[in-house]
N, C-alpha and C positions, 0 to 999 in steps of 0.2 A: 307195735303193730296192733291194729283194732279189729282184732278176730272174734266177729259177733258170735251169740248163739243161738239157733231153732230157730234159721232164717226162712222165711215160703222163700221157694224159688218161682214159683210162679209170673215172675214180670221178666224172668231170668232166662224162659226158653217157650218157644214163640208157641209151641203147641197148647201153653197156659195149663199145662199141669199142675195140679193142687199137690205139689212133695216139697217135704222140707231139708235143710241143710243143718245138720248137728253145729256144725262149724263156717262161719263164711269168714272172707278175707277180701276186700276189695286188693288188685295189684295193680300199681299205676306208674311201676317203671322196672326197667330190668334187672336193677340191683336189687327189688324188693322182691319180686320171682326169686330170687336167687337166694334170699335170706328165706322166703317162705320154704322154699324146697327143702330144704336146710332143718326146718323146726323136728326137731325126734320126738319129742311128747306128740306129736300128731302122725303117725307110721301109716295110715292112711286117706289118701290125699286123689283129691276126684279136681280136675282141669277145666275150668269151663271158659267155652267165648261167646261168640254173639245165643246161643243156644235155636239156633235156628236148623240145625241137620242132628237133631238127635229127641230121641222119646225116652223123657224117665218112667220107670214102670215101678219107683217106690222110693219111699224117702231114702237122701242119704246121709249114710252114718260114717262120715268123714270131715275130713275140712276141706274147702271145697274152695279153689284158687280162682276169682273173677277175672279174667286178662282184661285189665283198661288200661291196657299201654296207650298212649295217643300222639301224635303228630304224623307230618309230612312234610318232607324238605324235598328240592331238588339238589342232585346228587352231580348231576353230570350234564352238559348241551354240548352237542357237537355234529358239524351237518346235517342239520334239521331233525335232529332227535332230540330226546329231551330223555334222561334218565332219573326217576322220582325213586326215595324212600317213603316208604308207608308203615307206620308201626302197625304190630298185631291187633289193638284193639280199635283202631279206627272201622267202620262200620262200611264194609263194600260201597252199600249204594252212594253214600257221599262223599268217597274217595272218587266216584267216577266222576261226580258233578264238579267235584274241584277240578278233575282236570278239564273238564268239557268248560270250565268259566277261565281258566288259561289258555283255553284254545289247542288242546293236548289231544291225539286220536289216537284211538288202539281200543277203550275199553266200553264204545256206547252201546255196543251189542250186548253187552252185558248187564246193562242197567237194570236196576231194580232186583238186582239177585239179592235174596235177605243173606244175612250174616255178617261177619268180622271180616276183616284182609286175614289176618294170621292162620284163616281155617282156608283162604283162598286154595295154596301150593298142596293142601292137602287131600283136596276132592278132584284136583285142577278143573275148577266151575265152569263153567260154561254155557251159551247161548245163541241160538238163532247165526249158526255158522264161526264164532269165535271162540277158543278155550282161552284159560291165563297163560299156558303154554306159548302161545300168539305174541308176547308182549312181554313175557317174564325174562328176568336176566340171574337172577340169586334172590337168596333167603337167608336170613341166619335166625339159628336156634341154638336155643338149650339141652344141654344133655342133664335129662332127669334125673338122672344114676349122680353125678359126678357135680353137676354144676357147670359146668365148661363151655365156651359157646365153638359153633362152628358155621361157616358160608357153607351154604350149598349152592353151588353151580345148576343148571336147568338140566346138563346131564346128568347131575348126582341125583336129581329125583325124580328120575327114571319117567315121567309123564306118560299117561294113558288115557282111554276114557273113562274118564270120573277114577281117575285110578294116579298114584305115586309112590315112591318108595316109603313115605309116608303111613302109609297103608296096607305095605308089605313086610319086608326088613327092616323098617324104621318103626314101625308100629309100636305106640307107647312107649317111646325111647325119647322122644325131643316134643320140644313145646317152640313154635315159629314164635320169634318175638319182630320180627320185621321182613318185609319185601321189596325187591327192586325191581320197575317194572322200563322198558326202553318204548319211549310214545313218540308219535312223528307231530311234528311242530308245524308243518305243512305238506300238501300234496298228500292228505290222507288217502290209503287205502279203503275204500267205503265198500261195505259189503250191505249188500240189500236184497242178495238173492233167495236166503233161508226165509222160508217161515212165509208169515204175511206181511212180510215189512213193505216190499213194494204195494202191495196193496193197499195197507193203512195210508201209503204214503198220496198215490194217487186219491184218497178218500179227503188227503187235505192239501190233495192240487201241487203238492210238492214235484218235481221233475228233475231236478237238479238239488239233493240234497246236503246240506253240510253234516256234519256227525252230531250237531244240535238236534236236526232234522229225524234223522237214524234212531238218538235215544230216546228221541220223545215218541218216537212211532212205536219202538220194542213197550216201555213205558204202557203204553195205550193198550198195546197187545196183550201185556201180563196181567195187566187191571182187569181186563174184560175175561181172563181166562183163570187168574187165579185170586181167591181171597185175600183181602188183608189181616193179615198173622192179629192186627191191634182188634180187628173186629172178630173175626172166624179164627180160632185157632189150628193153625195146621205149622209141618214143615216143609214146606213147599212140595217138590216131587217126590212124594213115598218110596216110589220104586224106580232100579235103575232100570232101561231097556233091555230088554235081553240081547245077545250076539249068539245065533246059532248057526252049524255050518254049511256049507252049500249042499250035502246030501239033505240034511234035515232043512231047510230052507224049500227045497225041491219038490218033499214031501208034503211041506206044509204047506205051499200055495197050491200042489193039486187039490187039495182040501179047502182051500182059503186065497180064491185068487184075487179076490175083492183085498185081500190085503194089503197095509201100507207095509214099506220096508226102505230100508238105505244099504245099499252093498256098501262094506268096509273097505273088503279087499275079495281075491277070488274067489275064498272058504269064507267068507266070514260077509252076514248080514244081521242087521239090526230092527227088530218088530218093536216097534212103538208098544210098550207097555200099557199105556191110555188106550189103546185098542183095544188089545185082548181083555182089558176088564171092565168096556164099557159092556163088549159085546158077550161077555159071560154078564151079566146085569148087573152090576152091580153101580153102574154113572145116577149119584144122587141119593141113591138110599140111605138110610139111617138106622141106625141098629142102637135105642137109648139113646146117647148122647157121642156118640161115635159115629161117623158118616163118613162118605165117600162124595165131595164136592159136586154140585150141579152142573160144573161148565170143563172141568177135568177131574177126568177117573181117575189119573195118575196122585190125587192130592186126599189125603186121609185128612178129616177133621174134627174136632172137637167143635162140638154146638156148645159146651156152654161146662157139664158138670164130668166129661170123663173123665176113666182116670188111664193109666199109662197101660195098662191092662187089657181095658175097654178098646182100645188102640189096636195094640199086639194082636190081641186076639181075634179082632175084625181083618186085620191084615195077614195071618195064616188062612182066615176064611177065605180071604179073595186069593191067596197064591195055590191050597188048596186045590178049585174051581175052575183057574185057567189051568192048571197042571191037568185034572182029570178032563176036561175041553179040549184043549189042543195042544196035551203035550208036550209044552214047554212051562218051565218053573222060572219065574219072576223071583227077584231077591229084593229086599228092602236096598234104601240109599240112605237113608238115615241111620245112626249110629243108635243103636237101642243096650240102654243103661238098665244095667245089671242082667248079666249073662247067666247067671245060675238059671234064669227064669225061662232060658230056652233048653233046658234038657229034655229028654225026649218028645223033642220037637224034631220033626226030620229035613234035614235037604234044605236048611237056613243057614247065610253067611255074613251076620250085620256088618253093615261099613263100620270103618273102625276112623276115627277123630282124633289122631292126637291131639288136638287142643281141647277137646270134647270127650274128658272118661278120666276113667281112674289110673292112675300113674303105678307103675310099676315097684313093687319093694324093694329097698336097698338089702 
């Protein structure tokens, strides 16, 4: 195994964090996860994938597992479906284009989402009206403790928004090394009712669109609304939406009728996070080399020299502000590396990455 030393991980996680890795390990198949896991002269072991849904806030002093598992086969055709395996390190956005160049629907709503497939089942990602929930069939992973692998069924992980068993009772327990997702091979399902998709769409005369049509409009959308991680560093949406309940929802639009919202269910609505922290001010500003994107509030960025810190600490600023505003407390969606750093810090509950953190001691 070629386990480098006093690696930058800076090309390694999108935000362009300046932290280094005591120990790095590229893995680029499942039996070498499986010896890495394994190594005891290194007792701890930090999991990384696309590094696109997490903020390091200091170097780490570990070894530190790259997932560049790669391929994609088809698994299964049957009645106009099409069932594909995707390994863990294959990279979302060009998992979708393969299928969109086989003629495969289910995932162009999703385009352009940064990250890995193997951190997919863990956020269940989502866009512009579709989750992976939509299209997922199983996963199989690694059990960290043991070595052992297991399928997970779409029931066994429990799916939510932005939410999985992954994230709850599985949490730092398994590493996804691959997914199965079931895609229609014709007579797609096209959705173009979310967002501005119809609108992009008629912008290019489109009226009848095929799902080539659908990903290059989401595509257009994200561009114009979010930076690219290669130029501006960020990880995409900072914060998840909040869900508050229909007493609290009731209160809050006598206060705020101008506001956007989506009913979930009869207790339960969801405020557009990008609202509340434009409209607490903070859409654009800049605090040193840490900022809040110019075209979404919802996106934290690094201009150039922050550090993981710089970040954090801008992002209690703004959850803070809309908390004493209106009320409601905002949580990060990104998985923020090394916990010790939020001790008395109040009322925070970082997303948690199995693929993305530190692995649990045997």
């Amino acid at each position: 195994m070629n386990i480098q030393k006093n690696i930058s991980l800076k090309p390694y996680n999108t935000f362009g964090i300046a932290a280094k890795a005591r120990y790095f390990l590229e893995v680029n198949t499942v039996e070498e996860l499986r010896q890495a896991l394994r190594l005891g002269e290194y007792p701890e072991k930090f999991i990384l994938s696309g590094g696109s849904n997490m903020l390091i806030t200091d170097d780490l002093d570990a070894l530190v597992l790259h997932i560049n598992i790669k391929g994609i086969e088809i698994v299964d055709e049957v009645d106009g479906h099409v069932t594909i395996r995707a390994m863990a390190g294959e990279n979302w956005h060009d998992l979708v284009l393969w299928t969109l160049e086989k003629g495969y629907g289910g995932l162009e709503n999703m385009s352009l989402i940064p990250g890995n497939t193997g951190t997919a089942p863990i956020q269940n990602i989502g866009a512009y009206g579709v989750e992976l929930q939509d299209t997922f069939v199983s996963c199989e992973a690694m059990n960290i403790a043991d070595q052992s692998t297991r399928t997970f069924t779409k029931e066994d992980c429990q799916f939510g928004y932005r939410d999985s068993y992954f994230k709850r009772e599985g949490k730092g327990m398994y590493i996804i090394t691959s997914i199965r997702l079931q895609l229609t091979k014709h007579d797609h399902r096209r959705n173009t009712s979310y967002g501005a998709i119809e609108e992009e769409l008629k912008k290019k005369g489109i009226s009848d669109p095929n799902i080539k049509d659908i990903s290059n409009a989401v595509i257009a959308i994200r561009q114009s609304k979010l930076p690219d991680p290669k130029v501006l560093g960020n990880s995409g949406s900072f914060f998840k939406n909040p869900v508050i309940s229909a007493r609290e929802f009731h209160t809050f639009t006598k206060d705020y009728p101008e506001a956007p919202f989506y009913k979930i269910t009869e207790n339960a609505y969801k405020i557009p996070a990008g609202w509340l922290i434009e409209q607490a001010g903070f859409k654009g500003k800049r605090f040193g080399d840490a900022g809040v994107h110019k075209n979404q509030a919802l996106v934290l960025v690094n201009h150039g020299q922050a550090t993981g810190d710089d970040i954090l600490n801008l992002a209690f600023k703004i959850m803070d502000k809309v908390e004493k505003h209106f009320g409601i407390r905002i949580e990060p969606e990104v998985n923020i590396i090394r916990p010790s750093l939020l001790k008395g810090r109040k009322k925070i509950t970082p997303a948690a990455d199995s693929n993305e953190g530190y692995t649990k001691p045997n």
